[in-house]
C-alpha positions in Angstrom: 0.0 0.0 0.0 1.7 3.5 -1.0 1.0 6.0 1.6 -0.6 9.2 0.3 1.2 12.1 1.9 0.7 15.8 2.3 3.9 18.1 3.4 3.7 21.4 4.7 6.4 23.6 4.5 9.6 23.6 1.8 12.3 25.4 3.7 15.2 23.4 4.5 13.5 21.1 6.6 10.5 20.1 4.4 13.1 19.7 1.0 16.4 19.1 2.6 15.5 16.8 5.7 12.0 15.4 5.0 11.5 15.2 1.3 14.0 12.4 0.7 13.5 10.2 3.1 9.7 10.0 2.1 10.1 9.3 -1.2 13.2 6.5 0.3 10.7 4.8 2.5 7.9 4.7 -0.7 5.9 7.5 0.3 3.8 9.4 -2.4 3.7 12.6 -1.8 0.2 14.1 -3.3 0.0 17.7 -2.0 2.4 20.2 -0.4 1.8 23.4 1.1 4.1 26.7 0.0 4.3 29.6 -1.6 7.2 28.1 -3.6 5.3 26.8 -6.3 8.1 26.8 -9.0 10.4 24.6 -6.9 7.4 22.0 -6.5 6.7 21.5 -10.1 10.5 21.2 -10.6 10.8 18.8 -7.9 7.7 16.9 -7.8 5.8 17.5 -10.9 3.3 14.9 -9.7 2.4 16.4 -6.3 -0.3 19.7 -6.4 0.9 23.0 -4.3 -1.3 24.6 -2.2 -1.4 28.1 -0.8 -2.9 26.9 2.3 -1.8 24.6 5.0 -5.8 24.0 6.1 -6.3 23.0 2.2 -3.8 20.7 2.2 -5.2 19.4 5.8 -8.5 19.0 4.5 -8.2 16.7 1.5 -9.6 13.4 1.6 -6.9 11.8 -0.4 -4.0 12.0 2.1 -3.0 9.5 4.8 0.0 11.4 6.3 0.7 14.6 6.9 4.2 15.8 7.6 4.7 19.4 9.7 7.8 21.3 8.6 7.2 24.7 9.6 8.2 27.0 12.0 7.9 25.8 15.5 5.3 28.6 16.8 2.8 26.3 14.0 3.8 23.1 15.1 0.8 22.7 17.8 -2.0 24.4 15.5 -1.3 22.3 12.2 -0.8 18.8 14.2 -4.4 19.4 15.7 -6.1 20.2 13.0 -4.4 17.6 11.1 -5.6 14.8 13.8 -8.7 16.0 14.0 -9.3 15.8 10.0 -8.5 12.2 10.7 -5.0 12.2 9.1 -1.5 10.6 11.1 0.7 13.1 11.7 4.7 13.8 11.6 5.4 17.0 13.6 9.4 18.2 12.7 11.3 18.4 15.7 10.7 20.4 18.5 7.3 18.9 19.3 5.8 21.9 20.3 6.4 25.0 22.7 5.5 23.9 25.7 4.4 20.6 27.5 0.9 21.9 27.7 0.4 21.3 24.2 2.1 18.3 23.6 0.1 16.7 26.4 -3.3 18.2 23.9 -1.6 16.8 21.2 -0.9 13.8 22.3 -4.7 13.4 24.2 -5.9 14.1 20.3 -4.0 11.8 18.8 -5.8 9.2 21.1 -9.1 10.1 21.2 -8.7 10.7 17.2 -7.0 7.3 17.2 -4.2 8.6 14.8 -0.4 7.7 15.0 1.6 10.6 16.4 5.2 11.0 15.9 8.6 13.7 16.1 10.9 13.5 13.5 13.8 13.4 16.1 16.2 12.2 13.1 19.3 12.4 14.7 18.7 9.2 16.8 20.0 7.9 13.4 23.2 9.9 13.0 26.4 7.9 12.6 27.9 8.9 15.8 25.0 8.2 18.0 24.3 4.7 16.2 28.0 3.9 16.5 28.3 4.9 20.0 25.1 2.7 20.6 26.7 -0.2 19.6 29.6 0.2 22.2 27.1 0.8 24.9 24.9 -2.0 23.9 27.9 -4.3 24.1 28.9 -3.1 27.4 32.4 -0.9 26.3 32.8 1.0 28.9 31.0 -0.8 31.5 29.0 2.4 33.9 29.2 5.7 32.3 29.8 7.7 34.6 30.6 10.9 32.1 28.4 11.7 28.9 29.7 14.9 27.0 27.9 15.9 23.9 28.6 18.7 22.0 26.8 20.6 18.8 28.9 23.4 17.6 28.7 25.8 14.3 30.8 28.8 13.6 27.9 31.4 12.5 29.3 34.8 13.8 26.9 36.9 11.7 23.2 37.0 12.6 21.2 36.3 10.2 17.6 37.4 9.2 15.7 34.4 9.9 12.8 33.3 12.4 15.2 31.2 14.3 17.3 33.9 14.9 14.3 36.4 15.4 12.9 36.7 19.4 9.8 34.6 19.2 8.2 31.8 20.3 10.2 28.6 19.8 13.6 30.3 18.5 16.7 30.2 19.5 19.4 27.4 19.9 18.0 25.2 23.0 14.6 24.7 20.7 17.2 24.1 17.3 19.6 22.0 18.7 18.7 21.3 21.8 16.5 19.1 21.1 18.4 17.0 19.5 20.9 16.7 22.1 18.0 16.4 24.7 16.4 13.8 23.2 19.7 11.5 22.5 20.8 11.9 26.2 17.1 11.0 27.1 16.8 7.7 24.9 20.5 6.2 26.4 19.7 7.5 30.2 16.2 8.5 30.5 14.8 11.2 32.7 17.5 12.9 34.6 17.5 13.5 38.3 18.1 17.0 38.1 19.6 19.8 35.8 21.8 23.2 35.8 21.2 25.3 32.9 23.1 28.5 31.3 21.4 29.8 28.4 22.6 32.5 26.8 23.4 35.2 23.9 27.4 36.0 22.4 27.1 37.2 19.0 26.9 40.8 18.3 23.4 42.0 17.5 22.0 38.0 18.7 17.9 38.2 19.5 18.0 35.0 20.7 19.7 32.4 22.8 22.6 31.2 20.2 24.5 29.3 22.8 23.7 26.9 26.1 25.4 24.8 28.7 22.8 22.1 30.4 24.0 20.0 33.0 22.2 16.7 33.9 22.8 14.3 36.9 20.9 10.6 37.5 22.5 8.8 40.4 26.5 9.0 39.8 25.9 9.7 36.2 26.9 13.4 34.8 26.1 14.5 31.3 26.5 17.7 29.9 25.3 19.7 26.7 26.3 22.5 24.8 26.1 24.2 22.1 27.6 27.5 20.7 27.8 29.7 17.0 31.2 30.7 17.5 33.4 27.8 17.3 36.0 27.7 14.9 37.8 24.3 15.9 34.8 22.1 17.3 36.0 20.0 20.4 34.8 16.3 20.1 31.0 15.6 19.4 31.4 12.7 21.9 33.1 12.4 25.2 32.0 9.5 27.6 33.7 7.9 30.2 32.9 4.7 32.0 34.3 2.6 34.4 36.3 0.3 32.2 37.2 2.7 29.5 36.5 6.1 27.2 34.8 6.8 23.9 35.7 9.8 21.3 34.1 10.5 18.8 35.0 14.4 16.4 33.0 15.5 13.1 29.4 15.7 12.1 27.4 12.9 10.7 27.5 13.1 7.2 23.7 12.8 5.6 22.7 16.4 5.8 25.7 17.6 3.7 25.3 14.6 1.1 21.6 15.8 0.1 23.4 19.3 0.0 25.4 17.8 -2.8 22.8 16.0 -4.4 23.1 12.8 -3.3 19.6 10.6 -2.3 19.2 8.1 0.6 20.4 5.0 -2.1 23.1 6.0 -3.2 26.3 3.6 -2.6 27.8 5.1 0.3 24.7 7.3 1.7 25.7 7.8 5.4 28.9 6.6 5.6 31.3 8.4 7.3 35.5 8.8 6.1 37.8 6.9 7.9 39.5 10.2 9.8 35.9 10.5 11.4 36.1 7.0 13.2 36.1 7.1 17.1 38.4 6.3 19.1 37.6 3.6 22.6 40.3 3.4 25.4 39.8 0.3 27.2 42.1 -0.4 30.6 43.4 -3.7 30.3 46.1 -4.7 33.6 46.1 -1.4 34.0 47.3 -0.2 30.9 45.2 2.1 28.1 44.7 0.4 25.0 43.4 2.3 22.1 41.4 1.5 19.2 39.7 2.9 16.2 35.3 1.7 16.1 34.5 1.6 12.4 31.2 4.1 12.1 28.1 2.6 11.8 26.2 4.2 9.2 23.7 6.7 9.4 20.5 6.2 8.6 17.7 8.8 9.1 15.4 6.9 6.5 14.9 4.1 9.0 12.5 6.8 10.4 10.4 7.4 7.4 10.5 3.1 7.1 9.2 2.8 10.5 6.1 5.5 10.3 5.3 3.6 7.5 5.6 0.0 8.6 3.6 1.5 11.7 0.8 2.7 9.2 0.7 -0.7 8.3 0.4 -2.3 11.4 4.1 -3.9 11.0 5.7 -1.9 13.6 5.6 0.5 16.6 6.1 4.2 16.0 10.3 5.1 15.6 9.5 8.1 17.9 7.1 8.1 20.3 5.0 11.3 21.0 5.4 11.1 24.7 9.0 10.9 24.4 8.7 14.0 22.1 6.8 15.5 25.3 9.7 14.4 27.4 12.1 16.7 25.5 9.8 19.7 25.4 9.8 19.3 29.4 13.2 19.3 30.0 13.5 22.6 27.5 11.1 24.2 29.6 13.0 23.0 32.9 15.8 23.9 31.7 14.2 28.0 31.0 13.0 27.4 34.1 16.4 26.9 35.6 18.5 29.3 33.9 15.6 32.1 34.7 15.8 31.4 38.2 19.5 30.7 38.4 19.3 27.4 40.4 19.4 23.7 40.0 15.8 22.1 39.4 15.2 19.1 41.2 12.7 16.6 38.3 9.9 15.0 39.6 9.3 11.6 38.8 7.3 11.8 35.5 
């Protein structure tokens, strides 16, 4: 069965980060919703434009709907989208606040429609290969989990992100995918430290944050900044029988940059300078070798919404995981704001 899919929004995120990947996991896109009509009948000269995001919700020819628009229109879209009946992909963040996600996800139920985040970078190379050392036990307790997502961006640019509303800034861009990573190896933290803050001149917006985490003996911290020029690792953990490294960017977002689609030879894989490195103690001495890169895969998203559609699987992202992001965002606000650590409830 092709699944007949509607996507709002062809910014980066709709063409760049969406658009392959549906068409890779055998979607058919029918509709989308811009006001870049030339670029849609160059790029899909099968699939109607419309003017109108409601339009597009409203059709009775569409299964799916995929949300890649600005995060202030995340909440409004997905609701009206559920309540037309259709399953729904909301781009990464969820939404602004917990309060909606919780409506969201209350919809989604009682309009018994799948729900999901496109939180792709569960599927980067780095985070899959580091995974796989974990899964196999590595480095035995981490006790240490450093991840960093840095750009060099000195110039402000004239863009909503960068503007002072609702849902901008960096802890809502990258954030969440650093969030979300350290939530899916650890789960909810104990408690967390935030510094939030703005280092550009002429910066609206947060364009930089430092989020520290602790569960039990467990320390992980975040960060992010836009004036890096020489990145520090991506990956620093540290466990009780050894340490992981891990430098560079996975590699998918650049390849559709350059053309490339999800099947091409090679699609995700990273050079061999990118490897990590694991230190292992053994009688007391370091011994240090290179982990070949898994690689990364953000289409297994796109497969699993659609396997889920057809009762083959369970949701790749689950909404209330989503939620669980959104919350420690706010948390994290919250803690920055007030200047103090905030102790997290048991969810």
């Amino acid at each position: 069965m092709s699944i007949r899919t509607g996507l709002i929004g062809y910014g980066l995120a709709g063409r760049i980060f969406h658009l392959p990947f549906l068409l890779a996991a055998g979607m058919e896109i029918r509709a989308v919703a811009t006001s870049r009509a030339a670029e849609i009948e160059r790029d899909l000269p099968g699939a109607d434009c419309e003017s109108d995001p409601i339009r597009l919700i409203d059709r009775d020819d569409l299964d799916l709907v995929v949300i890649a628009t600005p995060n202030a229109s995340h909440f409004p879209l997905a609701k009206a989208a559920l309540e037309a009946g259709k399953h729904v992909v909301v781009d990464k963040p969820f939404t602004l606040n917990t309060r909606e996600a919780d409506d969201l996800i209350a919809v989604a139920e009682k309009c018994n429609r799948l729900l999901t985040v496109f939180h792709n970078r569960r599927w980067d190379s780095d985070f899959l290969t580091l995974g796989s050392c974990l899964g196999r036990g590595d480095l035995g307790e981490v006790v240490s989990y450093q991840c960093r997502y840095d750009r060099y961006r000195p110039e402000v640019r004239d863009r909503w992100r960068e503007h002072p509303e609702p849902g901008s800034g960096l802890l809502f861009d990258l954030g969440s995918h650093l969030i979300d990573q350290a939530l899916v190896l650890f789960g909810r933290p104990d408690w967390l430290i935030a510094d939030i803050f703005m280092q550009r001149p002429g910066a609206e917006t947060d364009d930089g944050f430092h989020l520290l985490m602790g569960k039990g003996r467990l320390r992980i911290v975040l960060a992010a900044g836009s004036l890096v020029a020489a990145p520090e690792p991506r990956f620093v953990v540290h466990g009780s029988r050894g340490s992981f490294l891990k430098s560079g960017s996975d590699v998918q977002e650049q390849q559709l940059r350059d053309g490339a689609v999800p099947d091409h030879a090679g699609f995700g894989e990273e050079q061999p300078e990118q490897q990590a490195h694991l230190t292992i103690m053994q009688d007391g001495v370091p011994q240090t070798r290179i982990v070949p890169s898994c690689p990364g895969r953000y289409v297994d998203f796109y497969r699993g919404v659609r396997d889920t559609i057809e009762a083959k699987a369970v949701l790749p992202v689950m909404a209330r995981e989503a939620r669980n992001v959104i919350n420690i965002i706010e948390l994290a606000f919250r803690s920055h704001h007030e200047g103090r650590r905030i102790e997290l409830p048991e969810d």
